[in-house]
Structure formats: structure tokens, C-alpha cells
C-alpha positions in Angstrom: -3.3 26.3 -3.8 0.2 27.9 -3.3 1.9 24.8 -3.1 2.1 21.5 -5.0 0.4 18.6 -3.2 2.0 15.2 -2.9 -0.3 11.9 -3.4 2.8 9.6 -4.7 3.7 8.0 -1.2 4.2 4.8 -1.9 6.4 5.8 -4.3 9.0 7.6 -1.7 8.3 9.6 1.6 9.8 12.7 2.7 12.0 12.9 5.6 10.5 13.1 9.1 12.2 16.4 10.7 12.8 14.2 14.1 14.4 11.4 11.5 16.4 14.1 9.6 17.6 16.0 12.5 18.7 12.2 14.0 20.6 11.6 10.4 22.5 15.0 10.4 23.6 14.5 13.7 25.0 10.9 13.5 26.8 12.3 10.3 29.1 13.9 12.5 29.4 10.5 14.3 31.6 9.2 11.5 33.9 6.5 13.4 33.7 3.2 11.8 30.9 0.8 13.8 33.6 -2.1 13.3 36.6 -0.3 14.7 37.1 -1.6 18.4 38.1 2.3 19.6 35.6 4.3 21.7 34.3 6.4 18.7 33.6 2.6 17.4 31.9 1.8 20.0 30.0 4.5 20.4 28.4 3.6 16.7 28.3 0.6 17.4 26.1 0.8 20.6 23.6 3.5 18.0 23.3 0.9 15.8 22.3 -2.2 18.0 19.3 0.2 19.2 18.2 1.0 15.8 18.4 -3.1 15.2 16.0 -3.1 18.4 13.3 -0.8 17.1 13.7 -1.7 13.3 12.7 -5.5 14.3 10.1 -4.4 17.0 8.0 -2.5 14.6 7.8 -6.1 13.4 7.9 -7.9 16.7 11.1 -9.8 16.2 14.6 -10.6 18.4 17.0 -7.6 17.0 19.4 -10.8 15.7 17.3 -11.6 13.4 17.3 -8.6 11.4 19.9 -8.0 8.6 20.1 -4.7 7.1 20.8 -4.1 3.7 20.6 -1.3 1.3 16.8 -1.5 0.5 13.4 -3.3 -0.4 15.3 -4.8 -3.8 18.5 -6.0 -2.2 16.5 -7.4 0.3 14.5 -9.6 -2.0 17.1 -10.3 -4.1 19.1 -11.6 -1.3 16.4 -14.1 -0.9 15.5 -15.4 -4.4 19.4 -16.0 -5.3 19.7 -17.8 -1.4 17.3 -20.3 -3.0 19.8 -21.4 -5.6 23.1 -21.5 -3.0 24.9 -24.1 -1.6 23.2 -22.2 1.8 20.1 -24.8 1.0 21.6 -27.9 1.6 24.6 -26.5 3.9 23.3 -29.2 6.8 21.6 -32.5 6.7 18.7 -31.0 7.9 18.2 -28.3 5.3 19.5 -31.2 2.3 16.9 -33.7 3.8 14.1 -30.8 3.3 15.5 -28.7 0.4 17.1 -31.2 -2.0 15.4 -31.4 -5.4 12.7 -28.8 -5.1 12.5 -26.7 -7.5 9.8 -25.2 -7.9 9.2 -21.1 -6.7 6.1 -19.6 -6.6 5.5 -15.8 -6.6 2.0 -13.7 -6.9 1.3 -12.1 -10.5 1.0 -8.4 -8.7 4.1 -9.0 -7.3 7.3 -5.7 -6.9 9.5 -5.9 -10.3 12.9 -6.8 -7.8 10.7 -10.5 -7.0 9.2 -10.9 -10.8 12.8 -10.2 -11.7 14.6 -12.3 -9.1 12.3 -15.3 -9.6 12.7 -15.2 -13.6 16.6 -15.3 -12.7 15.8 -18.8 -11.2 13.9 -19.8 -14.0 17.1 -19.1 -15.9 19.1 -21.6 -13.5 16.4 -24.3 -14.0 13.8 -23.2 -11.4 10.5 -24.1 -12.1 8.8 -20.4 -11.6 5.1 -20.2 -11.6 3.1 -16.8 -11.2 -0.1 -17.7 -9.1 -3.2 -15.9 -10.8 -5.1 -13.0 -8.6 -8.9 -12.3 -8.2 -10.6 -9.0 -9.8 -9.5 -7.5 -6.2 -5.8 -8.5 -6.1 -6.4 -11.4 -4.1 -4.5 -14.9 -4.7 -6.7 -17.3 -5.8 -6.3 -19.2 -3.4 -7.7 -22.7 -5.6 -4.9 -22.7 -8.2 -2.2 -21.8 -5.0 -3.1 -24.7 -3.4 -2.8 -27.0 -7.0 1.0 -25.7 -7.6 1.5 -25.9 -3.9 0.5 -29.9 -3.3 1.4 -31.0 -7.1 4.6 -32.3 -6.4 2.9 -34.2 -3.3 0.2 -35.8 -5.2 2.3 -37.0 -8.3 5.3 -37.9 -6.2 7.7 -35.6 -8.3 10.1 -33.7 -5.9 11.3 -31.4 -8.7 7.2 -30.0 -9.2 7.4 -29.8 -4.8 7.9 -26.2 -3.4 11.0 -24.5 -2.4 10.1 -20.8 -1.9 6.7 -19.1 -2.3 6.9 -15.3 -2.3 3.6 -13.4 -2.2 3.9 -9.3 -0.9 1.6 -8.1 2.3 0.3 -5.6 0.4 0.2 -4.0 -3.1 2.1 -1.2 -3.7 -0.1 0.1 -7.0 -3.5 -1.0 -5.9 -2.8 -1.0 -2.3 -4.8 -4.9 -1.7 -3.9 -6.7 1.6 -3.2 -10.2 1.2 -4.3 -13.0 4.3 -0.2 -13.3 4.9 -1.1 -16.4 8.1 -2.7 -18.0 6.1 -0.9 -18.5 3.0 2.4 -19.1 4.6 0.8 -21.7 6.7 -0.3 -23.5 3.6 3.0 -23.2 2.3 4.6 -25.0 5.2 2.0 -27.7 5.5 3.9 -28.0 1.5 7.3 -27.9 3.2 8.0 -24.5 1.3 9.6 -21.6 2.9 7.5 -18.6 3.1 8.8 -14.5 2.0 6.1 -11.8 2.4 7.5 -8.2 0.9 6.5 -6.2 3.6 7.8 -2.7 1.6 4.3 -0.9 1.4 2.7 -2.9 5.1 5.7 -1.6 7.3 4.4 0.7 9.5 1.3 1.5 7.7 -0.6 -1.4 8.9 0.0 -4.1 12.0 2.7 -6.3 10.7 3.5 -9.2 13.7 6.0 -11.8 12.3 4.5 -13.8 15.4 1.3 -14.0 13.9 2.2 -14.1 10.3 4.5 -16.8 10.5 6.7 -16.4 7.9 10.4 -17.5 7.2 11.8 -14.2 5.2 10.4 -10.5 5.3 11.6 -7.1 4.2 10.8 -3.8 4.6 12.2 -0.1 3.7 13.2 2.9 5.6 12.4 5.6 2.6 8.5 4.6 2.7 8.2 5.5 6.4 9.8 8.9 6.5 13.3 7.1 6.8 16.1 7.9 4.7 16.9 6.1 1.4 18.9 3.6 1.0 18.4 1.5 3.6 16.2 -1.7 4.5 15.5 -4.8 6.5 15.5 -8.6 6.2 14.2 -10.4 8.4 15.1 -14.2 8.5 13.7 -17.0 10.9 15.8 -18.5 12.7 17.3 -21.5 10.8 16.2 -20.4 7.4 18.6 -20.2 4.6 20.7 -17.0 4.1 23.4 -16.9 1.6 25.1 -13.2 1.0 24.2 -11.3 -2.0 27.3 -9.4 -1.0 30.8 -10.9 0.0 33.8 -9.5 2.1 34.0 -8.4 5.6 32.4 -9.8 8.7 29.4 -7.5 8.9 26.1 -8.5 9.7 27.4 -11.9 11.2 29.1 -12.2 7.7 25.5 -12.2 5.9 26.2 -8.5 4.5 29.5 -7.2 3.8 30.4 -3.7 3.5 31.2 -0.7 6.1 28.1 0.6 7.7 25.7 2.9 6.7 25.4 4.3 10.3 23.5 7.4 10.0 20.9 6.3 7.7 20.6 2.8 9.8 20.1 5.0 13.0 18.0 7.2 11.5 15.8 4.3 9.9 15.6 3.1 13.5 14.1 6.3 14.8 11.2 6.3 11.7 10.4 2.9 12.7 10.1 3.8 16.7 7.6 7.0 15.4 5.7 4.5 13.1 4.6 2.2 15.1 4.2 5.1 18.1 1.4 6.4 15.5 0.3 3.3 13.6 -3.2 3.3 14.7 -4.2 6.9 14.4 -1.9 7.7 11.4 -4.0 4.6 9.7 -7.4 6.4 11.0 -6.6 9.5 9.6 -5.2 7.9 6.1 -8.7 6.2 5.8 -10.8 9.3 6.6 -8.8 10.9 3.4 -9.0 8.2 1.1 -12.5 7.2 2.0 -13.0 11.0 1.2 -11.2 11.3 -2.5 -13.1 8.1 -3.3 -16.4 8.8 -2.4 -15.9 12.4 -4.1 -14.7 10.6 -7.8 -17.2 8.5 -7.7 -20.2 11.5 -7.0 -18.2 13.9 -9.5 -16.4 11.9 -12.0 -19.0 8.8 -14.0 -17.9 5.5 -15.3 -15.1 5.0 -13.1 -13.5 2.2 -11.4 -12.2 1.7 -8.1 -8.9 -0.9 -8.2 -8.3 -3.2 -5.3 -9.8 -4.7 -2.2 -12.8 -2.4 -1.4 -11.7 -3.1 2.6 -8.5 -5.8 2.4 -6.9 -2.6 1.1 -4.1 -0.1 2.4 -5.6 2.9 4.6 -3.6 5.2 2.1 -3.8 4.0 -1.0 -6.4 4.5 -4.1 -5.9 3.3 -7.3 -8.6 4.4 -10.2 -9.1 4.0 -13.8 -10.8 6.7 -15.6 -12.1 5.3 -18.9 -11.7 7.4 -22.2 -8.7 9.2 -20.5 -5.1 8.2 -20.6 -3.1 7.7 -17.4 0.1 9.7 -18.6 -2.1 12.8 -20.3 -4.4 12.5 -16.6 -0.7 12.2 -14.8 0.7 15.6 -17.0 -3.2 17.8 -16.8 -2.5 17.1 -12.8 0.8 18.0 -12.9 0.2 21.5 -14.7 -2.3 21.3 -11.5 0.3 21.1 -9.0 -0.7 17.6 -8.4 2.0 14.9 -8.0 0.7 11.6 -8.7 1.5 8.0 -10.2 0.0 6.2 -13.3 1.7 2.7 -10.8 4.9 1.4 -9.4 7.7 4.0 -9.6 10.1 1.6 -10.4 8.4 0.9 -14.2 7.9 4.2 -14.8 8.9 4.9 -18.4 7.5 1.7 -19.2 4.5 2.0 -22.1 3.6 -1.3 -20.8 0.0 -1.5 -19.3 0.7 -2.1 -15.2 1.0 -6.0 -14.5 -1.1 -5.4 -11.4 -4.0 -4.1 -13.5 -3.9 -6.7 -16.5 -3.3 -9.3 -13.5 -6.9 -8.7 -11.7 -8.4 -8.8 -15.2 -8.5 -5.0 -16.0 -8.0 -4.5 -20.0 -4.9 -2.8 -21.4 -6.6 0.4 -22.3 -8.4 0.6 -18.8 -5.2 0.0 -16.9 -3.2 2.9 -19.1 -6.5 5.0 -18.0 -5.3 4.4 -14.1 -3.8 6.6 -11.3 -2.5 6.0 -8.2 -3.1 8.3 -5.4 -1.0 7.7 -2.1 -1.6 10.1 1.2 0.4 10.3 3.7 1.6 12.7 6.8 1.3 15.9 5.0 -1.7 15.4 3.5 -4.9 17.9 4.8 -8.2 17.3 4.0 -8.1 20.6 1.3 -5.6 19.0 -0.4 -8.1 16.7 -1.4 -11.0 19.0 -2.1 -8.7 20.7 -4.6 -7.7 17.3 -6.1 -11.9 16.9 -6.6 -11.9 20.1 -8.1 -9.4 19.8 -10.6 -9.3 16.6 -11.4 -13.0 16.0 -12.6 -12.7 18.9 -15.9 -9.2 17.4 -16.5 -11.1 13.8 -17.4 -14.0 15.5 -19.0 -11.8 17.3 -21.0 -9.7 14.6 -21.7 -12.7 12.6 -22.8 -13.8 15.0 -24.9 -10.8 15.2 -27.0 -10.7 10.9 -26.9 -14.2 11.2 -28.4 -13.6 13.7 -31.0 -11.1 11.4 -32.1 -12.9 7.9 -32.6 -15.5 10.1 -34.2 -12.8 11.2 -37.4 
């Protein structure tokens, strides 16, 4: 092939042409949304129908979104709400709220939650990570132990505050039962945040029927611009700003508005959930297809994550006797751009906490790759990723074995 192919979209998504156009056009729309003029206005009036179709992708009231610069601030936001005067700022919320302490996130969790809840630990928290399955499910056993602990021994400190557990996976692509774990939180009196980052517009997500307090989502992982997100916040839950100053965002965001990329974020999420359904028929057809053609070409492989509570997109796959970054560089010299896990740790020697979380060993996980389709891909992008990619492994193997062997 002539070109290279892309198969890192969860990492980042190019821009839609319809989005990009809308972005280059509202750049010329540069009047302040704040300022009370008609230019103002104008903005103004843009932005309030991006709000719309950002929250109905989710199916929420517009009010009820707060945007903010991505996925991490997002999160961020949430974890240092938890340890805000915001938690006990009525009678109501310091009659539920006051001396919990403990926060409970998912071991495959995004590096912006492991990082945000380790903060709290810092402040006193009492952070637990709640162990997966070999598929990337929570085990669902030891999440209700932490959850109901403080309950059964009558210690408020050991009772849940926040439990944070991500829709789905953004290395191994596993879907987690979001209704259900939230409503066990609340029978705990926890508050409930689902990172929606990698679900958003690639599978149903319906905050109706998911009943969480706090979700967020990203514009640059549905062929919006990057740098901006969404927080979602039930009405009533605790918000405290993660950034002070003006009166943006009801006060719960400070800082001028990034109006193109907010309007243009708005018209990503009106095309994503236009094509939700067939976009996710399409995604499995190509995924089904790589997969079923390693496992035919390439032996002694193994497939990571939910074999069907698993993102239509996504296929994660560890190759033993190769090493993920030597696979990542043999398929780059290929014209094939792919991941050995979360973009965010790359650089990281580290064996992917996903992997070693579902019981994978170190050396397996550093064997892994990601491979993430999205609109662009054709089905002869794939057939040349099952041509090249099965004598890169060989080959790879070969040079592994001549090794152990001096």
C-alpha cells in the first residue's frame, strides 16, 4: 500500500471534514460568548446548541453538562470534588457524605483516575483498586466486600464516598455492566463516576439507563477537535471547580470559552450518534475480520478482553516470543500505525496495568498490541495488516529463540 494505515483510534481520531470545516468557520466567529454585544450573543447562542447535542448523545438536559478541556480535567475535576468543602456544603450532602472515606476505582482504570485517586490517598482517603477477571471484568465478589464493609462493621471511615469504574477499556477495549455497578454502589450510599472516554459515541451510552452521578467523555476520540470534553453531573451531586475565576459554566469552570472547538465538538457528537449503529456494525465486521485472520495465520496467540462485552473497534493481542515495541517498530517500517496500550504511558517500560491486572504475565503483556479501527478503515487495510504482520512475529520469534538458545 501507498499510504500508511491507521489502527491507533483510541489513542486520538482525525478530524471529521463536516467537524473541521464547522471549526474553521467558528474561528472567524471570535467575539467573546460572555460579552453581552450581538457578536456575543451570537457565540453564545452556537454554544448552548453544541451543549444540546453534546448531552443528547448521552441523553441528558443540556444544564447538566459542563465542558472542560478533556477526558483528564474531567476526571480530575471529580476525584479532587471528593475532598472539597462541596461535600458537606448542605445538611443534606454532610448527613450523607461526612466521614466516608473510602474511594474505590477499577485496577484497568485511565492513568488521569489511578492518578487522581492516589492523590486522595495522599489526603487520607482510603483508596482501594477493585481486582478484574481474566476478561477485564470487576469481580464483582470483592466490589461488593469493599462496598458493604463499612456497613457491616459499623465504621463510617471503611463506608464509600466515590466508586469510579470506566464504561469501557481503552487498551483491551472490555465493556463493563455500568447499571449495575452503580446501582450497587448507591444501595452503599456511594456516588457513582463511569469514564465514558472510549464508550462515547461508539457504543449506546444512556445516563437514563446507566444511572450514574458523574460521567465524561472527549471530543478528539469521535472525530472532534482536541482539547475539549464533557462532564456530566446529576443533578445535586457535588461539584467543586478544579479551576477558579470568572462566572463560566455557572461558576463550575472558569476561563474564556473555547468556542470553536466546543461548537465543533457539538457537531461530532450530532454525526456520532446519527451513525452509532451502523458505524458499530461495520467496526465489528473489521475487527471480527483481523481476529479471526491472527488466529488462522499467526499460532500461540492470545486474544485480550471480553470475547463479546468488548468494544466493536477494539483488539488487543499478545503475541508470545515477540516484544510489543520491536512488533510496534517491524509495523511501523510497514506503514502500520499501532499501539503496544494507552497513549498516555507511552514511554513507560512498565508492563500495561490492564494486562498484569486480568492476570496476563509481564513478558506476555510487553508481547501485546493494540489495534483500534475506525472511519477510515477499509477492509484491505486489514488484509495487508494479515500479510505483514504474521512474518514480522515469525521473524521476531526466530531471533527470541536464537537467543535463549546461546
Amino acid at each position: 500500500m501507498n499510504k500508511r494505515i491507521y489502527l491507533d483510534y483510541n489513542a486520538t481520531t482525525p478530524v471529521d471534514s463536516r467537524v473541521q470545516n464547522i471549526f474553521i468557520r467558528e474561528l472567524n466567529n471570535f467575539a467573546n460568548a460572555s460579552s453581552m454585544h450581538e457578536d456575543g450573543r451570537t457565540v453564545a447562542a452556537a454554544l448552548n446548541e453544541a451543549r444540546k447535542r453534546v448531552a443528547t448523545l448521552i441523553n441528558v438536559d443540556a444544564e447538566q453538562i459542563l465542558f472542560t478541556s478533556g477526558g483528564s480535567e474531567s476526571n480530575n475535576t471529580i476525584f479532587r470534588t471528593m475532598a472539597s468543602p462541596a461535600m458537606e456544603a448542605t445538611t443534606s450532602r454532610k448527613e450523607r457524605f461526612s466521614g466516608r472515606k473510602r474511594i474505590l476505582v477499577s485496577a484497568i482504570e485511565h492513568p488521569c483516575v489511578m492518578e487522581s485517586a492516589k492523590y486522595l490517598a495522599t489526603l487520607g482517603m482510603d483508596v482501594h483498586f477493585i481486582p478484574v477477571d481474566a476478561d477485564g471484568r470487576v469481580d464483582e465478589d470483592r466490589y461488593r466486600e469493599l462496598l458493604f464493609e463499612g456497613e457491616k462493621t459499623g465504621r463510617r471511615d471503611l463506608m464509600p464516598l466515590l466508586v469510579s469504574i470506566m464504561m469501557a477499556n481503552n487498551e483491551i477495549g472490555t465493556i463493563q455492566d455500568i447499571s449495575r455497578l452503580s446501582a450497587l454502589a448507591h444501595e452503599a450510599g456511594s456516588l457513582f463516576h463511569t469514564d465514558a472516554v472510549q464508550a462515547a459515541g461508539k457504543i449506546p451510552v444512556d445516563v437514563s439507563v446507566l444511572g450514574v452521578d458523574y460521567l465524561t467523555y472527549s471530543g478528539h476520540k469521535i472525530y472532534g477537535p482536541k482539547g475539549i470534553g464533557a462532564l456530566y453531573f446529576a443533578k445535586g451531586a457535588p461539584l467543586d471547580p478544579l479551576i477558579r475565576g470568572g462566572h463560566q459554566e455557572k461558576g463550575l469552570r472558569a476561563g474564556t470559552y473555547n468556542a470553536p472547538a466546543i461548537i465543533a465538538f457539538g457537531e461530532a457528537a450530532l454525526i456520532a450518534a446519527e451513525r452509532l449503529d451502523e458505524w458499530g456494525t461495520r467496526m465489528r465486521s473489521l475487527r471480527n475480520r483481523l481476529r479471526d485472520g491472527f488466529i488462522a495465520k499467526v499460532p500461540d496467540i492470545r486474544i485480550n478482553g471480553h470475547p463479546e462485552q468488548v468494544l466493536p473497534n477494539t483488539l488487543n493481542v499478545s503475541f508470545p516470543g515477540a516484544e510489543g515495541e520491536a512488533i510496534l517498530l517491524s509495523m511501523d517500517l510497514e506503514g502500520i500505525d499501532v499501539s503496544t496500550g494507552s497513549a498516555c504511558a507511552s514511554g513507560d517500560l512498565e508492563p500495561s496495568h490492564v494486562l498484569v491486572a486480568t492476570g496476563v504475565g509481564p513478558e506476555l503483556a510487553h508481547g501485546s498490541i493494540r489495534f483500534s479501527m475506525g472511519n477510515e478503515t477499509t477492509v484491505e487495510e486489514i488484509d495487508y495488516v494479515l500479510e505483514k504482520v504474521p512474518p514480522i512475529i515469525a521473524r521476531l520469534r526466530s531471533f527470541s529463540t536464537v537467543i535463549h538458545k546461546e
